[in-house]
N, C-alpha and C positions, 0 to 999 in steps of 0.2 A: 406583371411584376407587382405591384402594389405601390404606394405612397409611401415616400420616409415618413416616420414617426419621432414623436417629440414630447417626454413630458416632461413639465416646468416643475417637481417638485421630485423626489426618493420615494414619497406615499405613493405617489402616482403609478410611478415605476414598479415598484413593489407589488400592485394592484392586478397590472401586466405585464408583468418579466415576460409569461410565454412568448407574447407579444414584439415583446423587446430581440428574445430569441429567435423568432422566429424573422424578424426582419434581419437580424444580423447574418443567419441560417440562408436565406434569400439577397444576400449582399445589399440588402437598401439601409439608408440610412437610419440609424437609431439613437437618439442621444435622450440624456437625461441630464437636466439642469439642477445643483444642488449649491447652494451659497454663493449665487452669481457663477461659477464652475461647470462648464458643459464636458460633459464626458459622452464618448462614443460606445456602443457594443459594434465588436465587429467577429468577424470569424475568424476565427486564428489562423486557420491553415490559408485563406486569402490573404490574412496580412502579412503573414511569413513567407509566402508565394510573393507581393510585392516589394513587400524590407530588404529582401535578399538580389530581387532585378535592382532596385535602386541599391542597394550599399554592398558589390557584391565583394568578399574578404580580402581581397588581395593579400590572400594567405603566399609566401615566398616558403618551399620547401629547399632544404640545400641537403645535398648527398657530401658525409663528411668522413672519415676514415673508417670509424664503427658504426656507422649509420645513419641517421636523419635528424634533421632539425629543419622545425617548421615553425613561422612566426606572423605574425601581421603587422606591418610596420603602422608603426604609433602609438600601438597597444602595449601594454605592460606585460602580454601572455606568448610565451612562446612552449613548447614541448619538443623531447628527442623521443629516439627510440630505434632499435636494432635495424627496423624494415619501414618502410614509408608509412604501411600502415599504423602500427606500434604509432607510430610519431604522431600521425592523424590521429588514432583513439585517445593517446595522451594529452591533444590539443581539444580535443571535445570536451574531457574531464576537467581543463584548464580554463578553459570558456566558462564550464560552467559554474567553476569557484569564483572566477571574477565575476559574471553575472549575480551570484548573492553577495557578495562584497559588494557589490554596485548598487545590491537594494537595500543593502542592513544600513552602509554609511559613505560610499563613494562618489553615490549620484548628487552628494553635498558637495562634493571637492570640484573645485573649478577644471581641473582638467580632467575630469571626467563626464562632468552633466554632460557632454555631447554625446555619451555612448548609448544616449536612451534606447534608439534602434535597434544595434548591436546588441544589449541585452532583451530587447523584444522577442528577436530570431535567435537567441539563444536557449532563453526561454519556454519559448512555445514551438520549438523543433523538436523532431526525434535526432536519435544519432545518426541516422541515415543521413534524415535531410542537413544536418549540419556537417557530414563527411560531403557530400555534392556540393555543397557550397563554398566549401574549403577548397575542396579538389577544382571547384570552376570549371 
């Protein structure tokens, strides 16, 4: 596999993104240090493959007279819809409006900065991977 990689400035980084890619690409460690600030590259689809074992939705679906409603208790986001799925596709859409609300000006609000996660695998899923993790 190779050695993590490390560089101490953004020039640096910039120098060898490939580099940086390519370890992220290869799961080893990659950081770059920029005003005391260490930031990681990683691969997305590993880190959304991990976000998701650790924080998985405990999404609660309820079957209700005309149909579904599905929510994540704690969260401000719940969706309906006629058929379970309808509910699921409405809750993806939902996800992902809170997700840019969380990055335009939420992740300021104290009862939100914990969602950092949550908006990571919101983010960087497709709708699949966010229906399988819903559905659990």
């Amino acid at each position: 596999m190779g050695a993590p990689i490390e560089y101490r400035s953004a020039r640096e980084a910039r120098e060898h993104f490939k580099d940086i890619l390519d370890a992220a690409d290869d799961g080893r460690p990659a950081t770059v240090t920029r005003d005391a600030r260490r930031v990681a590259a990683v691969d997305a689809d590993r880190l959304v493959h991990f976000l998701t074992r650790i924080r998985p939705s405990g999404a609660e679906a309820v079957a209700e007279n005309d149909g579904w409603s599905i929510f994540i208790p704690g969260l401000p986001v719940a969706a309906d819809g006629t058929t379970l799925d309808e509910a699921v596709a409405e809750m993806i859409d939902a996800l992902r409006d809170y997700a840019e609300e969380w990055a335009d000006h939420l992740r300021l609000a104290p009862n939100h900065a914990d969602n950092w996660g949550l908006v990571q695998i919101v983010a960087l899923s497709s709708d699949d991977q966010l229906r399988d993790w819903l559905l659990g």
